[in-house]
C-alpha positions in Angstrom: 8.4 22.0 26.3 9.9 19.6 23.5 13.2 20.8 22.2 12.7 20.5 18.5 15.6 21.5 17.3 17.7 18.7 19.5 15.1 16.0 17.8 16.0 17.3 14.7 20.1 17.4 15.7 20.0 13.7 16.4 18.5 12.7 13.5 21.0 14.5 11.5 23.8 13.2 13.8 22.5 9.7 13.1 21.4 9.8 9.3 23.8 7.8 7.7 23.4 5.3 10.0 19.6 5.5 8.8 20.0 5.1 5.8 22.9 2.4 6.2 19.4 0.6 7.7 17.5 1.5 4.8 20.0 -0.6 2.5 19.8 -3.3 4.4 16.4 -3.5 4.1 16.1 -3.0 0.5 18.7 -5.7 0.1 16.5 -8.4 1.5 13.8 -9.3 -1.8 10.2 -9.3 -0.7 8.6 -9.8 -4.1 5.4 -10.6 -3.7 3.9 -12.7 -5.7 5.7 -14.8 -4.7 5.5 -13.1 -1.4 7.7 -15.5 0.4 8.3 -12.5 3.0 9.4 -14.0 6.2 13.2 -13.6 5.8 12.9 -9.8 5.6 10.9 -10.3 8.9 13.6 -12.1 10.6 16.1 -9.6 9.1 14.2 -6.1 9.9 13.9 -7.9 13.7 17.8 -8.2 14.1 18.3 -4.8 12.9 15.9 -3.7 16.1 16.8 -5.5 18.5 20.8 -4.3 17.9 18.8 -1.1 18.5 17.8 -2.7 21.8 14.0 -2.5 21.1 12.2 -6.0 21.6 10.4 -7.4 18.8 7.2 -9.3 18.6 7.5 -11.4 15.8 3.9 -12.8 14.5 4.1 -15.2 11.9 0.9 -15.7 10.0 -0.2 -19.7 10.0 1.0 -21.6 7.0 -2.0 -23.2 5.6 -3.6 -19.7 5.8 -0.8 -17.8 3.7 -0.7 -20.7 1.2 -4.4 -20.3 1.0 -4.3 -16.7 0.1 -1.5 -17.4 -2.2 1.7 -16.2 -0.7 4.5 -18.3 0.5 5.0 -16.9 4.0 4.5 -14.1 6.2 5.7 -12.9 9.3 4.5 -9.2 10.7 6.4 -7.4 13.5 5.2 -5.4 16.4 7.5 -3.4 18.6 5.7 -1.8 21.9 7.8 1.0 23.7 5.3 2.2 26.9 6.0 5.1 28.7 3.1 5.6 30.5 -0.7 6.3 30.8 -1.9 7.9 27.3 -2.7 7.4 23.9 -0.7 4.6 21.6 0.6 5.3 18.3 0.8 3.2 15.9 3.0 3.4 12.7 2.5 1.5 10.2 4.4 0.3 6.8 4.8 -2.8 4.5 7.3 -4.2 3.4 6.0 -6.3 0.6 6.4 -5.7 -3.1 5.8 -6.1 -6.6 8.7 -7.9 -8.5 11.3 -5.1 -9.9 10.6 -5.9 -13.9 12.8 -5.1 -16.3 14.5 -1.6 -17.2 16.6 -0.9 -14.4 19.7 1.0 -14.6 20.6 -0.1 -10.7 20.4 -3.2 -9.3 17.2 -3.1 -8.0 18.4 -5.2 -4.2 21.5 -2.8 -4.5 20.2 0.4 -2.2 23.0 2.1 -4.7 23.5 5.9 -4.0 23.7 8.4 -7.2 23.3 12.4 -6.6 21.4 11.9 -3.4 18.7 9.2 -4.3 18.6 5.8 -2.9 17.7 3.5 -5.5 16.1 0.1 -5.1 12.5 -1.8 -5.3 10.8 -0.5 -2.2 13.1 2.4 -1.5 9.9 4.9 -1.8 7.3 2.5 -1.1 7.6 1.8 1.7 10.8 0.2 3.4 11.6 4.0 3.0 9.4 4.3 6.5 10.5 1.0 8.1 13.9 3.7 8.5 11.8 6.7 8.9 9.4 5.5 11.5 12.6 3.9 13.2 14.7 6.4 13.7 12.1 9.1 14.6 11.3 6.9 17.3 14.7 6.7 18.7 15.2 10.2 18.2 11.9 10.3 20.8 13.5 8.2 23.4 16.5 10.2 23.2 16.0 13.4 23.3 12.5 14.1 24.7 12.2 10.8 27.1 8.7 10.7 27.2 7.1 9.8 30.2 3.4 9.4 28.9 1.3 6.9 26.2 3.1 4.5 24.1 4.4 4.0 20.6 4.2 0.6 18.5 5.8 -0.3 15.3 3.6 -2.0 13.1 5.9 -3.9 9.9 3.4 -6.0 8.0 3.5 -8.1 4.8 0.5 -8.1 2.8 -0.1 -4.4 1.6 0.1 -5.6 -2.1 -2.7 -8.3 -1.6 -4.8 -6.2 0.2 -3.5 -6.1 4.0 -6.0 -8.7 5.5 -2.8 -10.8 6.7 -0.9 -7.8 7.6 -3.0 -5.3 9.8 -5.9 -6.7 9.1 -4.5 -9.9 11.0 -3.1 -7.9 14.0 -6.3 -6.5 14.5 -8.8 -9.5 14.0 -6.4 -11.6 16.3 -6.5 -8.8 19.4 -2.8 -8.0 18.9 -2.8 -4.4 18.5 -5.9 -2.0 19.5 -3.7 1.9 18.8 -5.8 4.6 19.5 -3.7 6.5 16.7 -1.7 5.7 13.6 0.1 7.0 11.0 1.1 5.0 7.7 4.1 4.9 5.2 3.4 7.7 2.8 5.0 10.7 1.1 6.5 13.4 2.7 4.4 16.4 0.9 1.0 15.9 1.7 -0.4 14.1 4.6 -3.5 11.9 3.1 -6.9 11.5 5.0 -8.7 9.6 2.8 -8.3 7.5 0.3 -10.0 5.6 -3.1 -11.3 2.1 -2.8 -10.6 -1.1 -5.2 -12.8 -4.1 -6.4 -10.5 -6.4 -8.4 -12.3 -9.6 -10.3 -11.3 -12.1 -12.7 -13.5 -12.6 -15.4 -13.6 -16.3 -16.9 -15.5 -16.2 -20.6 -16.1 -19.4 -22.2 -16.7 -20.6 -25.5 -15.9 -23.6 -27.9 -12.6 -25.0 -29.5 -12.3 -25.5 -32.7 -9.7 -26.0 -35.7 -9.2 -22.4 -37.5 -9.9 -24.1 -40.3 -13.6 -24.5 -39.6 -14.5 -21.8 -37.0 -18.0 -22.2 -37.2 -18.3 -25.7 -35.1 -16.8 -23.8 -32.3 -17.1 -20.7 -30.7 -14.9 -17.7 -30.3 -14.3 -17.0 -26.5 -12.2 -14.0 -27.7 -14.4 -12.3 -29.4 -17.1 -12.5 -26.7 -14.0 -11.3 -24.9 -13.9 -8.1 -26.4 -17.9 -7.5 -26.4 -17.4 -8.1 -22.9 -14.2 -5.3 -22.4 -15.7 -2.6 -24.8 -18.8 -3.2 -23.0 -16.9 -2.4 -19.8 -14.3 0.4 -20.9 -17.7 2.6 -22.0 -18.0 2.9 -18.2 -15.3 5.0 -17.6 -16.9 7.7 -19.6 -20.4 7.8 -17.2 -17.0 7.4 -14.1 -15.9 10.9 -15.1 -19.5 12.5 -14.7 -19.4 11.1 -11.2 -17.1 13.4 -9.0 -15.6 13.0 -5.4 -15.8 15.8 -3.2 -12.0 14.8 -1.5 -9.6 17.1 -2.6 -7.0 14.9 -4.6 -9.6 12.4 -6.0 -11.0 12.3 -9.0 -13.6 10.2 -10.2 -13.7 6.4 -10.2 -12.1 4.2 -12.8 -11.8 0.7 -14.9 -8.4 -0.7 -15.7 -8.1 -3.9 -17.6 -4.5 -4.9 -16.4 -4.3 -8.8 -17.6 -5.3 -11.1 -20.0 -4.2 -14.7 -21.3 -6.4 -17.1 -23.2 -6.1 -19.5 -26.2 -4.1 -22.7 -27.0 -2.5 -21.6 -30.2 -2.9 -19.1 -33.5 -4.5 -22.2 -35.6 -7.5 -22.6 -33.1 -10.6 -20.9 -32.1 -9.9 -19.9 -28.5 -12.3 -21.6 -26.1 -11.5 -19.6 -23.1 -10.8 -16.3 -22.3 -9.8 -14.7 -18.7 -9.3 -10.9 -18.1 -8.6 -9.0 -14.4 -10.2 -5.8 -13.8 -9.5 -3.3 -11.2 -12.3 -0.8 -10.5 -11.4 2.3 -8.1 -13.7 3.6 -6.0 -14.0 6.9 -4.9 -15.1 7.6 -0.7 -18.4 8.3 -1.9 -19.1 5.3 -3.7 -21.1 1.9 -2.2 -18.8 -0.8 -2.7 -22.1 -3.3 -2.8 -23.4 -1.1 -5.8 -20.4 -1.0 -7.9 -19.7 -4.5 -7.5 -23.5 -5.5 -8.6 -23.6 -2.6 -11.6 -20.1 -4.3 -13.0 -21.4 -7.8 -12.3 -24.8 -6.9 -14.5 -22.6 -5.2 -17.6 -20.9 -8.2 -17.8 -23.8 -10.2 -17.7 -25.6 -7.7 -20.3 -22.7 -7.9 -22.9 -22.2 -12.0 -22.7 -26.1 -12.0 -23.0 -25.5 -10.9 -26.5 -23.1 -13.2 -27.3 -24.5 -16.5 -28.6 -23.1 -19.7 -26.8 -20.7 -17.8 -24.7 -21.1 -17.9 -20.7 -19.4 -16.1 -18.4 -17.7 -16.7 -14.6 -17.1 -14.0 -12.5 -14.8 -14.5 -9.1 -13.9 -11.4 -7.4 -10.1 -11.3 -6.2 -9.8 -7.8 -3.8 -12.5 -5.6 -2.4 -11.0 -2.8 -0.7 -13.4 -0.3 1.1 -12.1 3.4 0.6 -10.3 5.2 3.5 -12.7 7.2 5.1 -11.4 10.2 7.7 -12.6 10.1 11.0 -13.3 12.6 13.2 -10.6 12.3 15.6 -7.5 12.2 13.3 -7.7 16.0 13.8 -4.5 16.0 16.2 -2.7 13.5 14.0 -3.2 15.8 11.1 -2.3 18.9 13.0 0.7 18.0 14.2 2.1 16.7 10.9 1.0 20.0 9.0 3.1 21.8 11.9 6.0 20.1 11.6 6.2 19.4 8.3 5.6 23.3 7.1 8.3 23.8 9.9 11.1 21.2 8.4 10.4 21.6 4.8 9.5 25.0 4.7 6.0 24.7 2.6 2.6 24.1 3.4 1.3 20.3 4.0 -2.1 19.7 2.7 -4.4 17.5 3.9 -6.0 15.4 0.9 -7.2 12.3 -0.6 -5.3 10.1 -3.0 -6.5 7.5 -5.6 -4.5 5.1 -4.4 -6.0 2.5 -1.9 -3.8 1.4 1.1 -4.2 -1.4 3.8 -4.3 1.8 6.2 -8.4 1.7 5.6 -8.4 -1.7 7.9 -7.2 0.7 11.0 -9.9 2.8 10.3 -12.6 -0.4 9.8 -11.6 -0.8 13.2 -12.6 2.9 14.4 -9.1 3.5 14.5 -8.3 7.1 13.3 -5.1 7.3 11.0 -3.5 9.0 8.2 -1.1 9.0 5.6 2.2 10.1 6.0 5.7 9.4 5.7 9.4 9.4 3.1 8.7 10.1 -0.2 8.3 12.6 -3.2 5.3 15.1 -4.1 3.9 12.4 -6.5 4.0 8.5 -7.1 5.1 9.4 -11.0 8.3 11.2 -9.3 9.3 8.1 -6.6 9.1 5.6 -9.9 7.3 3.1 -7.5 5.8 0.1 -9.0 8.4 0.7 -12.0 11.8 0.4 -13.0 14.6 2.3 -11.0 12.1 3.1 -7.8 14.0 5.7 -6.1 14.3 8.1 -2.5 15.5 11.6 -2.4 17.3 11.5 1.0 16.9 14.6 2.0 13.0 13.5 1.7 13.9 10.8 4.3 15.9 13.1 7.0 13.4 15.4 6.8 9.9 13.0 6.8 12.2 11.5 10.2 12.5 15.0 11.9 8.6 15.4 11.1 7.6 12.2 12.7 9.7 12.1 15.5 8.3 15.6 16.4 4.8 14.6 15.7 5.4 11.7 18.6 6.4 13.9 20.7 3.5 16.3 20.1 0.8 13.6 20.5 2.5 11.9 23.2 2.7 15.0 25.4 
């Protein structure tokens, strides 16, 4: 019979030596682009092994991180085995986007202000490089299991789409878990989860002086027949509904632009990246071909412009399989146990590298340090933050979950 209460004693006895971790992490940039990521590797790995866990380190080949446009990549596997059983895996990433502007903290400082930790990646998800950590050595404490095995999966590619993170573990035979849970928030545990097509849309047209637009022709203003064209999809997206608690409907988002060579001349060429969520129910295939024909539709009706389409991300949507059912138990135990509330089990509009575990038939979920709601962690904005009570608590949750499935 696991003593819970002793799990959750040592985690309390060691939390500010967690979340001493945490700022170290934090403190090691992993802004990605550029995504030159392999120092935070080598740094994460000397703050295990002075925990006296061996670490794997599996550095991605050069040519194929330049190729996919990052600057370098190492991901991290730890293996503790303690006998026959099921393995574990837990997953987070350690990659980010650049802080931007706005903040109020330094956003490598993992400052402390009225119980937050404050710093890009402090919610998502370097928050569960400490979480996953500590529950673990909480495990080998206090419960000593003698059964099954856990591994610590630290990757580097979540924000380009996890095919040289997990996606590489898996496709180079590193890492086969029977299990895994994945960086999340601490007040839901997700099952499902949307997917995402991202292309970049190239429309051309013809140079010309302002002075005499008509010898050339207006790549912009194809442009925008193009876009308006697009953004009237969103209103047939909301007659089409998931049934995943937590989802919506899908959605368009036009999130850059950049053409032109200056305001006295017709812009010849236009480019615009779209990001298209998907919702479980949805055939990636058939989304991709019905955006691929509007496009072609509203150029169609543009005289002299053509059009080049390259697609940049397509994501599949996290679909729950049948046996995450213990996964999801335990957490929903523990959780309502440690924070007092009910855990629901839902979907999320986000997508997540986690959907490569389960391409592999690899049931998983969702779960981790965090706030109710992205909004409310400020992730992917200025002054990202972590409530660390979240973090103590999210620990005592997972390291009893271990010890649940590993029993």
């Amino acid at each position: 019979m696991t003593d819970y209460a002793a799990l959750d004693a040592w985690i309390d006895a060691h939390f500010d030596e967690e979340v001493k971790f945490l700022q170290e992490l934090v403190r090691v940039p992993t802004d990605t682009p550029p995504g030159n990521n392999a120092p935070h590797a080598e740094r994460t790995a000397a703050l295990l092994e002075a925990f006296g866990f061996a670490v794997e380190k599996h550095p991605v080949p050069a040519q194929q991180v330049k190729d996919y446009g990052l600057e370098s990549l190492t991901n991290l596997i730890v293996r503790r085995r303690y006998g026959d059983g099921p393995t574990v895996a837990l997953n987070a990433h350690g990659d980010v986007v650049p802080p931007g502007d706005g903040w109020t903290h330094d956003p490598y400082g993992g400052e402390i202000e009225d119980g937050k930790l404050y710093a890009r990646a402090a919610a998502v998800s370097k928050s569960d490089f400490a979480s996953f950590t500590f529950a673990l050595r909480a495990l080998e404490a206090v419960a000593q299991p003698t059964k099954g095995t856990v591994e610590l999966h630290f990757t580097y590619d979540e924000e380009f789409g996890g095919l040289l993170g997990p996606g590489w573990l898996l496709s180079q035979g590193l890492t086969k878990p029977d299990l895994m849970i994945a960086a999340g928030f601490s007040y839901e545990v997700v099952t499902a989860h949307n997917g995402c097509l991202q292309m970049e849309v190239t429309v051309h047209g013809k140079m010309a002086h302002a002075a005499i637009p008509d010898t050339g022709i207006d790549a912009l203003q194809g442009a925008v027949h193009i876009l308006n064209a697009l953004y009237a999809q969103n209103a047939l997206y909301k007659q089409v509904t998931s049934g995943v608690e937590g989802i919506t409907h899908p959605y368009l988002n036009v999130g850059r632009i950049e053409g032109g060579t200056n305001t006295n001349v017709v812009p010849g060429k236009v480019t615009f990246k779209l990001d298209r969520r998907m919702i479980p129910e949805e055939n990636p295939v058939e989304v991709e071909a019905a955006i691929r024909r509007v496009i072609a539709d509203a150029a169609a009706q543009c005289t002299g412009i053509t059009v080049d389409i390259k697609r940049l991300l397509l994501a599949n949507a996290m679909q729950p399989l049948p046996g995450n059912r213990p996964l999801v138990e335990a957490i929903q135990k523990h959780g309502e146990a440690v924070f007092g509330e009910p855990i629901p089990a839902m979907g999320t509009p986000l997508y997540t590298d986690v959907r490569l575990y389960g391409e592999a038939g690899i049931p998983g979920v969702i779960y981790g340090a965090g706030p109710r709601t992205v909004l409310e962690s400020h992730a992917k904005r200025n002054d990202e933050r972590l409530v660390l009570e979240d973090l103590r608590r999210a620990t005592q949750v997972i390291a009893r979950s271990l010890a649940d499935l590993l029993a």
